[in-house]
N, C-alpha and C positions, 0 to 999 in steps of 0.2 A: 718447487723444492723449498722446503724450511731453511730460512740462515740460522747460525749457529745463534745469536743472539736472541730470538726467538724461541728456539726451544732451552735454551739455558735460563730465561724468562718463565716457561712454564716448569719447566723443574725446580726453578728454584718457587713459586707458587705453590705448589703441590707438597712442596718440603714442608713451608710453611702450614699448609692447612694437615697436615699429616702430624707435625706435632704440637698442634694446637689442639687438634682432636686426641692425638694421645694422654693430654696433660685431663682437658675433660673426663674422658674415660677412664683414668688410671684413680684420677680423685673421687671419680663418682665409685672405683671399687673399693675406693680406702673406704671412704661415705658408709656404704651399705654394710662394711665388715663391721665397723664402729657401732652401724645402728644395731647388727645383729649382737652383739658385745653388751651391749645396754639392755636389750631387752632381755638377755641371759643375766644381768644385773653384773658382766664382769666387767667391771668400772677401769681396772689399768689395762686391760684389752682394747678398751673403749676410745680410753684418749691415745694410746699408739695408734689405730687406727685413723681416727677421726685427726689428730694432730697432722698425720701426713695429708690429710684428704682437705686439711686447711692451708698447710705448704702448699702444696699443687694451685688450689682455687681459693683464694682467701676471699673473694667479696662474693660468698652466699654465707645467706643467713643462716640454713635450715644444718650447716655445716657447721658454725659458729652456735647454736642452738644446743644443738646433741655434745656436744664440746660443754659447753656449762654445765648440763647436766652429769657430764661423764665426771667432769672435775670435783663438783659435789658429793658426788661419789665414793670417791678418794679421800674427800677433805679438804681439798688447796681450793678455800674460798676465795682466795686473792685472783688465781685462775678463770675459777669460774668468772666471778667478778669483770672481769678482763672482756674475757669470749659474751657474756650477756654483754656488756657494752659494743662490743664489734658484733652483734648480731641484730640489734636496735639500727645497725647503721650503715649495712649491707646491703644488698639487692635481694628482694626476696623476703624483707622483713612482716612479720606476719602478727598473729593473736599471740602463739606460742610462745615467739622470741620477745615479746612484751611482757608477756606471763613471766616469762623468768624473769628479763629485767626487774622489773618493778618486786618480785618475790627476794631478788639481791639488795636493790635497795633500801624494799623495810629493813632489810639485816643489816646492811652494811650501812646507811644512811640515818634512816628513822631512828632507829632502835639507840642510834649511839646519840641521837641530838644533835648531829652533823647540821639539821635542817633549820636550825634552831635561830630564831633574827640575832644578829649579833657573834654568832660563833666566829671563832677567827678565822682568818684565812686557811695558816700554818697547821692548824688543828684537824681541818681539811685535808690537805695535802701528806699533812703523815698516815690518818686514817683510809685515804682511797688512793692513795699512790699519786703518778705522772699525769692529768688530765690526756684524755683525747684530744681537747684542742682548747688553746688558752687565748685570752684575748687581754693588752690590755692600754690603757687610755686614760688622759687627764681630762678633770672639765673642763670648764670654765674660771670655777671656781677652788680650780687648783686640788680637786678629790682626785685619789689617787681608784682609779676603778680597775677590776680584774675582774676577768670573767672566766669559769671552768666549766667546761662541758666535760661531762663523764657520760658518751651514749647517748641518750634523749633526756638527760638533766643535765640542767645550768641554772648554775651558782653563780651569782654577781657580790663581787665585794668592794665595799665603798672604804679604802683606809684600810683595809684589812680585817675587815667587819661581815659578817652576811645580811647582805641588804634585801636579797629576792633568790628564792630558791621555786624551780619549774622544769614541771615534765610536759615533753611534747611526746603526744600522742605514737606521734608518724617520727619518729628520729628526725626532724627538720629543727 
């Protein structure tokens, strides 16, 4: 005979793989509604859709992908902007999610001289928003160094300067 510990053991197992698989499956129908949204070119269909299918499962790219595009769509480049960075940096990150990024970046980067040796820090930060992940650190020589990654670009500034601007290929 089962003790109770035991089988309160397996049901409480089963609960968990039950809605853990629920949260998968529910996301992958947000997913697929969003993706059908885009291809019918209905852009605010798109991101209700895909938005929820990013709540559910935030670390897939191809979910964070259609999401950029959807928000392009619309027009809230700052959005897109957002989702290509969390899709450069997700599980899953592919040609696609590269494609966009770097298609955000000539816009949002290049195009304004963000990339530019010397741009300031400040000037940065107003134009791309909150970095993804910031780094920052004195020398030796008493330089004041900050570092922004936005996705698979990093910006290094020396003083409040741009010293080195770089994209990695693979979001690393």
């Amino acid at each position: 005979m089962l003790n109770n510990k035991y089988i309160v053991s397996i049901l409480t197992s089963l609960m968990l793989i039950l809605l853990t698989g629920c949260t998968t499956i529910a996301s992958t129908i947000q997913y697929e509604k969003g993706t059908e949204c885009l291809e019918k070119e209905d852009y605010p269909g798109a991101v209700k859709y895909l938005e929820r299918a990013v709540e559910l499962d935030p670390d897939l790219s191809k979910y964070h992908t259609n999401l950029t595009v959807a928000y392009l769509g619309v027009g809230d480049i700052e959005k897109a902007w957002f989702h290509a960075r969390q899709s450069v940096m997700t599980k899953g990150q592919n040609d696609l999610s590269m494609f966009h990024f770097m298609n955000l970046y000539k816009f949002c980067v290049e195009k304004k001289g963000l990339n530019t040796m010397g741009t300031p820090q400040d000037a940065v930060l107003c134009q791309l928003g909150i970095p993804d992940i910031l780094v920052e650190y004195e020398t030796k020589k008493k330089e004041a160094i900050v570092v922004l990654i936005y996705g698979c670009c990093s910006m290094k500034f020396c003083n409040g300067k741009l010293e080195e601007c770089s994209i990695s290929s693979n979001g690393d």
